[in-house]
N, C-alpha and C positions, 0 to 999 in steps of 0.2 A: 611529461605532465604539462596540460596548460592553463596559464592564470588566467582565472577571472577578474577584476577590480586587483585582489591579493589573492596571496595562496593561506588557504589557511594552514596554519601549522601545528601540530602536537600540542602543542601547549596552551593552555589555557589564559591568554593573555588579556581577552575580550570577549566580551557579549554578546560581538556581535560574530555571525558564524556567516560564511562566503564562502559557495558551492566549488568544490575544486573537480574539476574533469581530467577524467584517465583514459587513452585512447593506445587501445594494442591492434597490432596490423595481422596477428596468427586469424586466418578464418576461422571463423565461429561456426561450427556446424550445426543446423539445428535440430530438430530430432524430428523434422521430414526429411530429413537431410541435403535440406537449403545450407549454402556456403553465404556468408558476408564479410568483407573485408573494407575500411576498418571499421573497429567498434569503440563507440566513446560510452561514458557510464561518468554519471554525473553525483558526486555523493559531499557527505561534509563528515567532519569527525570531531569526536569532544576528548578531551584528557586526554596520556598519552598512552604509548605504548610500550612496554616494558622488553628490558634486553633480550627476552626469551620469545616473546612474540605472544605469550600465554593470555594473558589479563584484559583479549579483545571482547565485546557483547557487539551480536548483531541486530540491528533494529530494521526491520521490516514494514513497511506501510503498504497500505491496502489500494484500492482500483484507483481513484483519485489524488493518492496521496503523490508524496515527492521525499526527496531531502532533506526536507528542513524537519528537522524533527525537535531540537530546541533550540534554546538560544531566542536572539534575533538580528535580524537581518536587516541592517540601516544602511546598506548600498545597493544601488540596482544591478543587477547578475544582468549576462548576457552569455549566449550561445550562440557564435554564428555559424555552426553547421545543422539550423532546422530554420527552418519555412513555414508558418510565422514564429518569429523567438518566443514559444510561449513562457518560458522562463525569464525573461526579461519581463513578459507581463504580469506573471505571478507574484515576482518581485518587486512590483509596482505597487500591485494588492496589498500584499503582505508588508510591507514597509513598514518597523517600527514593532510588528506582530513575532507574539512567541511561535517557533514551533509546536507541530503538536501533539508529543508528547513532552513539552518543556516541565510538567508537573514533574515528571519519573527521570531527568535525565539532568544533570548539573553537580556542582559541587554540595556534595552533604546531600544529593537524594539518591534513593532508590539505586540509579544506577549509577552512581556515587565518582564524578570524572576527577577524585583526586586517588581513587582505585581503579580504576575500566579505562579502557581505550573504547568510545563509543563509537559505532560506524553505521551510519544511516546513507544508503543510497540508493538511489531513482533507476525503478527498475528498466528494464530489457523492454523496449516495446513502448512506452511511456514518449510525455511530450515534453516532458522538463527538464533535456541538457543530455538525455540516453538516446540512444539512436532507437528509431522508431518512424512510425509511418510521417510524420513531419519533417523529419531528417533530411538534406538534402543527398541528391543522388549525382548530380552531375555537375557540370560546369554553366549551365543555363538555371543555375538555383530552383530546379525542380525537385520537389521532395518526391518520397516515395508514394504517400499517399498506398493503396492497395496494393499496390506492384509489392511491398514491405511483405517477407515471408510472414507465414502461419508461426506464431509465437506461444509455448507451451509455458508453465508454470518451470519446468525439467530447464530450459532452457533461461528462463533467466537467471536462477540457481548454478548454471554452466558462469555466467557473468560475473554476479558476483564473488566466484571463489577465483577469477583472474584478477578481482580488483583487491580481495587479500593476501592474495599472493605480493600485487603490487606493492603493498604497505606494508609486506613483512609478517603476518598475520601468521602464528603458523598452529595458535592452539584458540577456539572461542569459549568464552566460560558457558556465554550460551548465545542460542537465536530465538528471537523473541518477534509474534507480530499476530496481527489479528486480522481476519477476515483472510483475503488476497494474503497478506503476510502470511497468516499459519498456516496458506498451505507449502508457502517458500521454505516454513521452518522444516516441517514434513518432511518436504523433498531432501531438504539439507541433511536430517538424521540416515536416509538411505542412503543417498550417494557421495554423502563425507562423513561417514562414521567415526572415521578417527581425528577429525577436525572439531570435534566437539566433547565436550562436560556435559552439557544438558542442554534441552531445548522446552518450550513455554511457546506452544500453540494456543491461538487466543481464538473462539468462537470462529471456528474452519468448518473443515472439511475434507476427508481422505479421500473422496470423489463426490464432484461435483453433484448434488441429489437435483432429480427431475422437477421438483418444486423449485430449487434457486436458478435450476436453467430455463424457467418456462418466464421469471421474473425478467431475465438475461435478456429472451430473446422477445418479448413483447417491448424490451426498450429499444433492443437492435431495430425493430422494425419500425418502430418511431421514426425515426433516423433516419431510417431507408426509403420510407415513405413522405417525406419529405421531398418537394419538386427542386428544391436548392443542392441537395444533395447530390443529383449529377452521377448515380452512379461513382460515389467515391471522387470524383474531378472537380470537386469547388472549387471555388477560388475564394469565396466567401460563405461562413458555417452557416448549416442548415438548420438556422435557429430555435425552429419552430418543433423540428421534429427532437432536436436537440435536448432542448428544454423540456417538452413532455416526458423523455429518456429519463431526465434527472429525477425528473417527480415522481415517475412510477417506482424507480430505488429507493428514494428518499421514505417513500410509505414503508417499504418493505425492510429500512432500518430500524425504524421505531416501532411503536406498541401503542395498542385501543390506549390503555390508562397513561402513556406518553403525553398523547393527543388532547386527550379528555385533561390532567391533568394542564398543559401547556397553553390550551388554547379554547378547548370546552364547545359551546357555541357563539365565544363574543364575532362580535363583527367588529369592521374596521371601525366605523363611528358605532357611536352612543345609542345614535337613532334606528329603534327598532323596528323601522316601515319592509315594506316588503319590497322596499326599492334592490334592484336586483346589481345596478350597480353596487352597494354599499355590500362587498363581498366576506366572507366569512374571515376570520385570522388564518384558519389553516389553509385555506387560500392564497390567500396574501405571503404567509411563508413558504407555500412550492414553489408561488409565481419567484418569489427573493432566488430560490433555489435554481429554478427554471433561467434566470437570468445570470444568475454570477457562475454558472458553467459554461454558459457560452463564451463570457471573459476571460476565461482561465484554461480552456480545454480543449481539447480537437476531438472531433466529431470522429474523424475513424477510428483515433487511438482508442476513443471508449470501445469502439466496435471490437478492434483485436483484442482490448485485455479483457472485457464481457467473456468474447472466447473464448480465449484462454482459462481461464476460471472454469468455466463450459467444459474444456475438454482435460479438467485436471482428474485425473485418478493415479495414484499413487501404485496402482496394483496392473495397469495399462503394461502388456510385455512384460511382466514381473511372475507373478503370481497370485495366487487368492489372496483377496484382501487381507485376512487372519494371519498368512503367513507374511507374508510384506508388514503387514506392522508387529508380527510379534517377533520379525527379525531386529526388529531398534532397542538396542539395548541398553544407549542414552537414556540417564536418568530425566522425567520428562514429567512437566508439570503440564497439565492439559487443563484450560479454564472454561467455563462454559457462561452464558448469562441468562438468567430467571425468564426474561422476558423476549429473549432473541426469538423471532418468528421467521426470521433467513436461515439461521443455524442453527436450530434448537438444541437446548441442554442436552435433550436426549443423545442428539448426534455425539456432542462434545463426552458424554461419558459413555458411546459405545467405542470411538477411538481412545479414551483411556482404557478401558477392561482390555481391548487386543493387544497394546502395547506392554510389555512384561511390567516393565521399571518405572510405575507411572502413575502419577499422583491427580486426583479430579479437586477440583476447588471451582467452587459457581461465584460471581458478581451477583448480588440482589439489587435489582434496579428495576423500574417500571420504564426505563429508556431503550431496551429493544438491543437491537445490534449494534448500535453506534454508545452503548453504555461503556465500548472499552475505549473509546475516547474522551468518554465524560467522568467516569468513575476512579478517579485518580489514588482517591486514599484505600479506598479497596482491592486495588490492582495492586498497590505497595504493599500493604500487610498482608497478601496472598503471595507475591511473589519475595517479598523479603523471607517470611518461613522458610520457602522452599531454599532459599538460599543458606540460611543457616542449619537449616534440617540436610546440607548436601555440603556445606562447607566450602561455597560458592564466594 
């Protein structure tokens, strides 16, 4: 194990939570069956864990997310096996800021850390402390940049069940994560069945549908189309094409009555001329959005985990979809949201009806995709039921 600042430990002694990195030397084979050796995975943990190994939740976050899922974070992190440390610059941002899911995860909430051993970590592929295309490769501190294999959903699911093993992990009450995460949770119900109680896929997807991959790759080509970009060899992020990347997701989190409610027609001043500087609010929040990804983020990692998302299907060398999910027999709460235009409710309760053991519950919210990051008290009273209704 190696320390960052500290290590964090089991026990709940502080506030503030410090990213602890696990690094195993067994190749990782991936499921083109690329070989890498070693692999580091960058995670944190809340409450502890109990002698049986039983009483772990897994928390999953989505394309941009990380680690930090609560708590907060008053020291600066550092990773010196990637090029640039973007986790040291994350850490910089976030200074002082809760994780985000800090509503649903602490003592006395939801996922309650004087019961749960909570385990949040940065997935496969990723630029915050997991090995990924920033990762260095050699001794000349060159990262991998694209040279980094093809990265599946299957695959970073291979990862995370080396970092519970690491920790002693040997039963989860459940995995829990929305977007990018419920498709993690998915894969977790097929290919560790007897590692789990229950699982709580949040506004997913059992395979990636051709509307969320045409969003995917009109941002990829942002990116690509960028003159900075180098064919993947920057040295310096492709900011332009970057930033566009972000804006075009960012619409396609939210909703018409999001917008309309959040932002409506104001402009940035008072003054209603037709000066073309004086640019609209939701404007002004993609350009906000457009800009604090270029700070926090690398330009290819979006590219692979876009992919990945791209090439997830559950039912890929398996079987027919019906029969792949109606093999999980994990008790399974499956959420959907009112308003999601990336994942629509409708998707979220056709993967319930295939799944035998399996409970639908929708968020009402006029915030779109991103309402499971906003919707705090309706994520608890949905997912505490399921909990008590499962003896969780």
């Amino acid at each position: 194990m190696t320390k960052i600042v500290k290590m964090l430990n089991n026990k709940m002694i502080s506030k503030t939570k410090i990213v602890s990195l696990f690094n195993f030397n067994d190749p990782l084979v991936f499921e083109t069956g690329d070989k890498l050796s070693p692999v580091q995975v960058a995670y944190q943990t809340y409450g502890t864990l109990n002698s049986d190994g039983t009483n772990a939740i897994l928390v999953n976050h989505a394309l941009t997310g990380n680690a930090h899922a609560a708590g907060t974070s008053d020291e600066i992190e550092t990773d010196i096996n990637s090029n640039p440390d973007l986790l040291k610059k994350y850490s910089k941002i976030q200074k002082g800021k809760k994780g985000w899911w800090d509503d649903l995860i602490g003592e006395g909430k939801l996922f309650d850390t004087n019961k749960y051993f909570v385990i949040s970590s940065n997935i496969l592929g990723s630029c915050y402390g997991t090995t990924g295309p920033v990762s260095i490769k050699n001794m000349f501190n060159r990262k991998y940049g694209l040279d980094f294999p093809t990265v599946t959903v299957l695959d970073m699911v291979k990862v995370q069940k080396k970092l519970l093993e690491h920790l002693n992990v040997n039963k989860l009450v459940t995995a829990v994560g929305g977007s990018l995460g419920g498709m993690q949770v998915l894969e977790w119900a097929i290919m560790y069945p007897e590692m789990l109680q229950s699982i709580i896929p949040i506004a997913t997807s059992a395979q990636h549908s051709p509307w969320a991959i045409s969003i995917n790759q009109a941002a990829r080509q942002a990116i690509e189309n960028d003159c900075k970009w180098k064919n993947g060899n920057y040295k310096e992020q492709p900011e332009d094409g970057f930033s566009l990347a972000r804006k075009i997701a960012m619409i396609s989190y939210r909703s018409i009555d999001s917008f309309e409610d959040k932002f409506s027609r104001s402009r940035k001043t008072n003054d209603k001329s037709l000066d073309k500087e004086n640019i609209f609010q939701i404007e002004s929040w993609l350009n906000h959005h457009g800009d604090k990804i270029n700070e926090r983020f690398d330009a290819n990692t979006y590219l692979y985990l876009s992919h990945a998302m791209d090439l997830h299907d559950v039912a890929l060398d398996r079987d027919k979809l019906d029969k792949v999910l109606g093999g999980i027999k994990t008790p399974t709460l499956t959420i959907g949201i009112s308003s999601d235009m990336l994942y629509p409710s409708e998707e979220q309760k056709r993967i319930s009806e295939l799944i035998p053991n399996s409970t639908y519950e929708e968020i009402d919210s006029i915030h779109g995709h991103d309402a499971f990051l906003i919707e705090f008290e309706q994520i608890e009273k949905i997912i505490k039921g399921f909990f008590e209704n499962n003896e969780l």
